[in-house]
C-alpha angles and dihedrals in degrees: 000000000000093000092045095044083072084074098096081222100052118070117255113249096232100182141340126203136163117224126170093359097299122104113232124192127188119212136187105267124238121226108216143058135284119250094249086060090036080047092042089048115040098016141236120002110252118212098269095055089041082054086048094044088054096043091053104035091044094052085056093043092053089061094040091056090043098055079052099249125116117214092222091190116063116149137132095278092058097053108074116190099219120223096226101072106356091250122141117246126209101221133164102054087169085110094039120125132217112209105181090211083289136147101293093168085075111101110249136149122343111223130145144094103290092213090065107028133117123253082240088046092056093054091050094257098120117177136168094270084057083076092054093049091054084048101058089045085058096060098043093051082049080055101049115023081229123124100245086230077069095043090062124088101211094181086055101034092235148106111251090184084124093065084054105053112111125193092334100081110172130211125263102250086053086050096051084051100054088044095055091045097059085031101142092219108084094208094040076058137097104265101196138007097245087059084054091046091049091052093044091051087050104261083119113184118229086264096067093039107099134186086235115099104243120247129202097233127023114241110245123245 
């Protein structure tokens, strides 16, 4: 947390102590809201602040990553728009993993919002595209104002976020990139946020081309 706390978006780690056999940490405190109360208050995300929201988180995730820990917990309630300067800060690293470039295909602890994890998450199996996956749940349930447990067809398989967008229809370049992200194939996946930075600014891989003419909105269900 020290190390990560250097990230201007990522609150500085001031102190640490044990007493009375519980660990304590104090952090820098972030003055804003979280984006379930930014969601509760001014409603649903339209395209422009989910392309914000991308640009800011995926710059954080790319040093996070960096630095080998995986944040295991990213959701709507841990990313705080601070008043200050309007920019989105990754808070809440209680659940945060250091890998250590280790094995993380071997099976450890489950944690996690269910809502936003990973299919490999769940099953204890974290790595750095989980992130990603959590990522992209958070910006269909910014959408949507729908929990993404409630975006999934179980019985298909498949995401119908498209069929509860109001008002705030995307593109369908934005739309190829939120399904990938929350795509339940990890290798079908994004596997890094610069792979998701280089599809949002046009340089889109074979996986997100389609047959189908691109429109610039996406018909409704």
């Amino acid at each position: 947390l020290d190390e990560l706390g250097q990230h201007e978006q990522i609150p500085s780690l001031l102190a640490f102590f044990d007493q009375e056999e519980r660990k304590y940490l104090i952090q820098e405190y972030v003055d804003g809201e979280d984006l379930l109360k930014v969601l509760s208050n001014e409603g649903v995300f339209n395209q422009q602040q989910i392309e914000d929201l991308l640009t800011d988180l995926l710059d954080v995730l790319k040093f996070v990553h960096e630095n080998n820990v995986i944040h295991r917990d990213i959701k709507p309630e841990n990313i705080i728009r601070r008043k200050q300067d309007g920019k989105l800060v990754l808070v809440d690293f209680g659940a945060a993993k250091e890998t250590m470039m280790s094995n993380t295909s071997q099976a450890g602890t489950i944690i996690g919002s269910i809502s936003y994890i990973a299919p490999e998450q769940a099953a204890g199996k974290a790595k750095f595209a989980s992130d990603l996956y959590s990522l992209g749940a958070t910006c269909l349930h910014l959408l949507t104002s729908i929990e993404p447990l409630d975006l999934f067809d179980t019985d298909e398989g498949e995401w119908n976020w498209r069929s509860h967008l109001r008002d705030n229809d995307i593109d369908y370049e934005l739309s190829r990139v939120l399904d990938k992200l929350v795509e339940g194939a990890t290798k079908r996946r994004f596997q890094s946020a610069i792979e998701v930075e280089n599809a949002l600014a046009g340089e889109v891989s074979p996986m997100l081309r389609s047959s189908q003419p691109i429109s610039r909105h996406l018909p409704r269900k």
